[in-house]
C-alpha positions as CSV (number, residue, x, y, z in Angstrom):
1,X,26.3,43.7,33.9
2,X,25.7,40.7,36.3
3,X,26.4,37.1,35.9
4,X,24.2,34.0,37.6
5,X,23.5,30.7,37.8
6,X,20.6,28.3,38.2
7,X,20.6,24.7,38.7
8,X,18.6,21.8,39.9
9,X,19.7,18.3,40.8
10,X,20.6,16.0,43.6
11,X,21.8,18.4,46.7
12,X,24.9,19.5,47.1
13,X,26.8,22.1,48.8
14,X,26.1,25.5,47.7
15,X,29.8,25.6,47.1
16,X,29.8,22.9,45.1
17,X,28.9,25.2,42.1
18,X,29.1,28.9,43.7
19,X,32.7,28.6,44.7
20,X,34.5,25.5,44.1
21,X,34.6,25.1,40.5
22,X,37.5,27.0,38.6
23,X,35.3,29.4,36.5
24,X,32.9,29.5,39.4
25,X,30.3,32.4,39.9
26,X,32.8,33.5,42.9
27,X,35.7,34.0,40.6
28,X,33.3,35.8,37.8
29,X,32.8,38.7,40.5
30,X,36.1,40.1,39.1
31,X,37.0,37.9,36.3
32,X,34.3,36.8,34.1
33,X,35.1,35.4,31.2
34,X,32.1,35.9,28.9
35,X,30.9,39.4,30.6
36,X,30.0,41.7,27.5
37,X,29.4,44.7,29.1
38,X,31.3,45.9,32.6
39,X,34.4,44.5,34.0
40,X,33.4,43.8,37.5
41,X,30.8,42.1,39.8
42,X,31.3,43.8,43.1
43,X,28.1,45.8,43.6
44,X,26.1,42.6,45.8
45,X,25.4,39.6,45.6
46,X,22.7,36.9,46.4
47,X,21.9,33.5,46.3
48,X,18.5,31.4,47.4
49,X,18.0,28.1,47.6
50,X,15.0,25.5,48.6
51,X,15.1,23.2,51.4
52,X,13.4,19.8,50.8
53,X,9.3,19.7,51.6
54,X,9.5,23.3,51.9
55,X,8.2,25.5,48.5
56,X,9.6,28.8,50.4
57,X,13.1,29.2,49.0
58,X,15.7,31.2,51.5
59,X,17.9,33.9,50.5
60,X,21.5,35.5,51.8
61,X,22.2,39.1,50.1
62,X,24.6,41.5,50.8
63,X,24.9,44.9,49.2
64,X,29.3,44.0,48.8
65,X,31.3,42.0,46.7
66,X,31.0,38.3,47.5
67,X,34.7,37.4,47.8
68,X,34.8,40.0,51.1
69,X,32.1,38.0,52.6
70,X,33.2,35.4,55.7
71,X,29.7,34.2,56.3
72,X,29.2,33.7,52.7
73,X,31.7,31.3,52.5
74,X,30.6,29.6,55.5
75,X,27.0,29.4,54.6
76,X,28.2,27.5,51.0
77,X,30.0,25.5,52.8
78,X,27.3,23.8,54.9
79,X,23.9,24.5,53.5
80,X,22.8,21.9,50.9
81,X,20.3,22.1,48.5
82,X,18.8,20.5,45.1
83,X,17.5,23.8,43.7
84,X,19.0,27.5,43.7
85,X,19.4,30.5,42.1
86,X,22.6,33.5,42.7
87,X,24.1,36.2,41.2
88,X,26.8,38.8,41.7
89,X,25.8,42.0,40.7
90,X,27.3,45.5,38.6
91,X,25.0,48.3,39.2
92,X,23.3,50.2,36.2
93,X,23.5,53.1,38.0
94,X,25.0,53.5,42.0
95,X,21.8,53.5,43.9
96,X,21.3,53.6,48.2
97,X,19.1,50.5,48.2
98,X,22.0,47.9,49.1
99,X,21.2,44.5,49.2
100,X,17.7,45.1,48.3
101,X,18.6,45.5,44.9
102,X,20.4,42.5,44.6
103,X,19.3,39.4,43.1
104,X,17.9,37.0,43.6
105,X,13.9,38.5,44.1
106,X,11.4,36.8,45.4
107,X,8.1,36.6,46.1
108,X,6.2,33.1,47.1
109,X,7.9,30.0,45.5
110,X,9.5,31.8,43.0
111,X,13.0,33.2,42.4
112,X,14.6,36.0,39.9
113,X,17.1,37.5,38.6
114,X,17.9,40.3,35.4
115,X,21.7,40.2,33.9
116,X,21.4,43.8,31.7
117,X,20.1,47.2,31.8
118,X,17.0,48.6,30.4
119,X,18.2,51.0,27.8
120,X,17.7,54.6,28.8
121,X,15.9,54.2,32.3
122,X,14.1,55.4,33.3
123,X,11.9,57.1,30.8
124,X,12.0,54.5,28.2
125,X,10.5,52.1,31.0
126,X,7.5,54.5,31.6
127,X,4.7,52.8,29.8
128,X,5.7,49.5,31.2
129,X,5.8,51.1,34.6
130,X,2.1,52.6,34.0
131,X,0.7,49.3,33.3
132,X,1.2,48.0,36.8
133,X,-1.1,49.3,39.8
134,X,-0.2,51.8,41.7
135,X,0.2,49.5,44.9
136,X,2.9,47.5,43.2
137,X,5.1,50.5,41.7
138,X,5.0,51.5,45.6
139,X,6.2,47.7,46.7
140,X,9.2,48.0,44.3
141,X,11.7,45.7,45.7
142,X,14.4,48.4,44.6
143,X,14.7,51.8,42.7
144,X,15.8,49.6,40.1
145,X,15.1,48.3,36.3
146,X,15.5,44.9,37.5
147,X,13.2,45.7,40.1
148,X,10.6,47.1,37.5
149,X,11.7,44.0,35.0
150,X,10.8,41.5,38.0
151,X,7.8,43.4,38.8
152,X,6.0,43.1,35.6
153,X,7.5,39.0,35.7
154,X,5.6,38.7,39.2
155,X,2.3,39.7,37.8
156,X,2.2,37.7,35.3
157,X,3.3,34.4,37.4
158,X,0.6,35.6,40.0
159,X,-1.9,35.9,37.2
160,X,-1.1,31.9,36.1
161,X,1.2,32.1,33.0
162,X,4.1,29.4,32.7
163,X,7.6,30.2,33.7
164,X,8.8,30.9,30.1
165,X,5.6,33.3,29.3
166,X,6.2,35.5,32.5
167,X,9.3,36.2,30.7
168,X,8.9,36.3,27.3
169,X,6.3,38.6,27.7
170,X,8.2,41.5,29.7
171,X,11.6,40.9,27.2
172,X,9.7,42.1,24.3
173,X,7.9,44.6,25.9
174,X,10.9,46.1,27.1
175,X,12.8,45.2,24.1
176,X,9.9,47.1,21.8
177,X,9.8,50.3,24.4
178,X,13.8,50.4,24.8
179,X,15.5,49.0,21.9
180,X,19.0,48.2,22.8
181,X,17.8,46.8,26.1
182,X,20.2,43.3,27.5
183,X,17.2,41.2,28.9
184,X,18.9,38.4,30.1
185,X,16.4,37.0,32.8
186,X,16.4,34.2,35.1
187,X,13.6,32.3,36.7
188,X,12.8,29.1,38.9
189,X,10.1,27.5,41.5
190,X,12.7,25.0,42.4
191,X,11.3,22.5,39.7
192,X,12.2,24.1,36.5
193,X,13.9,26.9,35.1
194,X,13.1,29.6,32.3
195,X,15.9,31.9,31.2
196,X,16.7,34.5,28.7
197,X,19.1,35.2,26.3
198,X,18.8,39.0,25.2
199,X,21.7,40.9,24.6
200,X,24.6,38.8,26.7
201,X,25.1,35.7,27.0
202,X,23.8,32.5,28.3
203,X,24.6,28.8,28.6
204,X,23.8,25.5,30.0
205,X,25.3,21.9,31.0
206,X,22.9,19.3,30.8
207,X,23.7,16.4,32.9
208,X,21.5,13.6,32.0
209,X,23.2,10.5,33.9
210,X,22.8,12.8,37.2
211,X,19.8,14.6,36.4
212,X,21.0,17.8,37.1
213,X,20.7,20.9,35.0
214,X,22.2,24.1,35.2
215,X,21.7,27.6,33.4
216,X,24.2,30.1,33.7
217,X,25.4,33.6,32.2
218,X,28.7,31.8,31.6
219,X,30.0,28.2,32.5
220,X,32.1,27.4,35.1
221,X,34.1,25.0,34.2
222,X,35.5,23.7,30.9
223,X,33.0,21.2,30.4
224,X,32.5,20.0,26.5
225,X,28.7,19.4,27.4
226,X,28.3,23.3,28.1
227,X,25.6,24.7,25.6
228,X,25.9,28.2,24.2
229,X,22.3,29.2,24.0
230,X,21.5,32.0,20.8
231,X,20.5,35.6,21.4
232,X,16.7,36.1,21.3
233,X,16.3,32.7,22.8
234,X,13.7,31.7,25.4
235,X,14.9,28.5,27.1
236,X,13.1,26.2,29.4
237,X,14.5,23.5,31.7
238,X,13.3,20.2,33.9
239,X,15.9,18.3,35.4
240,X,16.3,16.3,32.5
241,X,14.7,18.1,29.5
242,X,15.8,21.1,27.6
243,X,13.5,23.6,25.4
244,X,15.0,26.1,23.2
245,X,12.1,28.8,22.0
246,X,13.0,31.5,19.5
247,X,11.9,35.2,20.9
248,X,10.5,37.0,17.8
249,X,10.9,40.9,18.6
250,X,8.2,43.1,18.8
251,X,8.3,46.6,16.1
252,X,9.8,49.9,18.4
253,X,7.4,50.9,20.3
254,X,4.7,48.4,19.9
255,X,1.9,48.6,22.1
256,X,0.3,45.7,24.1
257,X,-2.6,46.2,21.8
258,X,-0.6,45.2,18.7
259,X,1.2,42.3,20.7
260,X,-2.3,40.6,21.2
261,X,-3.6,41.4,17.4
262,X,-0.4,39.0,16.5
């Protein structure tokens, strides 16, 4: 169910790390090695990246698989950048919203993406989906449970929480209202990164002599300094420092009222 990739670093060529390496997210579009659930990445794909002294990131999608993409290859060829986010995507369910429910969302500085399936969506997502306003269920990215996931993410960035909190905070909500839920989430502002590890996996390669980090469903290379990050892990990264946070999980069905009387 989806595989991506976030790093930050010196710039490089979006190829560098998208396409070149041997294991590269590219290759795991039809032959991930790691991939728990689903086979193949060929329902979109997305990638968005910062450009220096500008806090906008860009972002290519496409609603196809990303080895059938020319421009794709192009665009990683050329376009350099010291932050990004991508993923390649296997659809829940077959949907008509294309490349709009492909990863990476954004909104502002901030970029997103949700490796997993909410566990019986839509229903089970109904009390999550109530606790937004009724303007933002209509602004839905996507008919999607990423889309709802990123949603709930989005308000709480907007509302000031830290990367890691806007995601810990939707994971066990989700978790509690849809047990069996894979919450693997992926978040940066092109400084630092918060990620996920719910229900598939998650690693990351910490590269202290170049200051460069990068968090990713499964690595792309054989590196030995690749990090296999637990299940029911929150993990935050700087260029240079790592944080591992256990996620403890909230009862079946617990409210938000019994979340904040913890």
């Amino acid at each position: 169910m989806c595989r991506h990739i976030a790093w930050l670093g010196p710039a490089v060529p979006l190829g560098r790390l998208l396409s070149e390496p041997e294991y590269s997210l590219v290759r795991q579009a039809w032959a991930p090695r790691r991939q728990r659930f689903g086979t193949v990445n060929a329902d979109g794909f997305g990638v968005g990246w910062y450009a220096e002294g500008d806090p906008v990131p860009a972002r290519y999608r496409r609603a196809g698989p990303v080895w059938g993409d020319a421009t794709f290859s192009d665009l990683a060829r050329v376009v350099r950048s010291g932050s990004a986010l991508a993923a390649v995507r296997d659809a829940t369910l077959s949907s008509a919203d294309g490349e709009a429910a492909a990863a990476p969302f954004a909104a502002g500085p901030w970029l997103f993406s949700h490796n997993g399936a909410v566990r019986d969506w839509p229903d089970a997502a109904a009390d999550a989906a109530a606790s937004l306003p009724a303007v933002e269920l209509l602004q839905l990215a996507a008919r999607s449970d990423s889309a709802l996931v990123w949603a709930l993410v989005l308000r709480a960035l907007r509302a000031g929480a830290a990367l890691g909190d806007a995601l810990s905070a939707p994971v066990r909500e989700l978790a509690a209202a849809a047990p069996g839920s894979r919450l693997n989430l992926l978040l940066t502002d092109g400084h630092a990164i918060a990620a996920t590890a719910w229900g598939d996996s998650l690693w990351y390669l910490a590269d202290t002599r170049t200051d460069r980090m990068v968090v990713a469903s499964e690595p792309y290379d054989d590196d030995p300094r690749w990090t296999e990050v637990a299940d029911r892990t929150l993990l935050t990264a700087s260029r240079t420092h790592v944080e591992l946070t256990p996620l403890k999980e909230l009862p079946p069905h617990a409210t938000k009222e019994n979340e904040d009387s913890e």
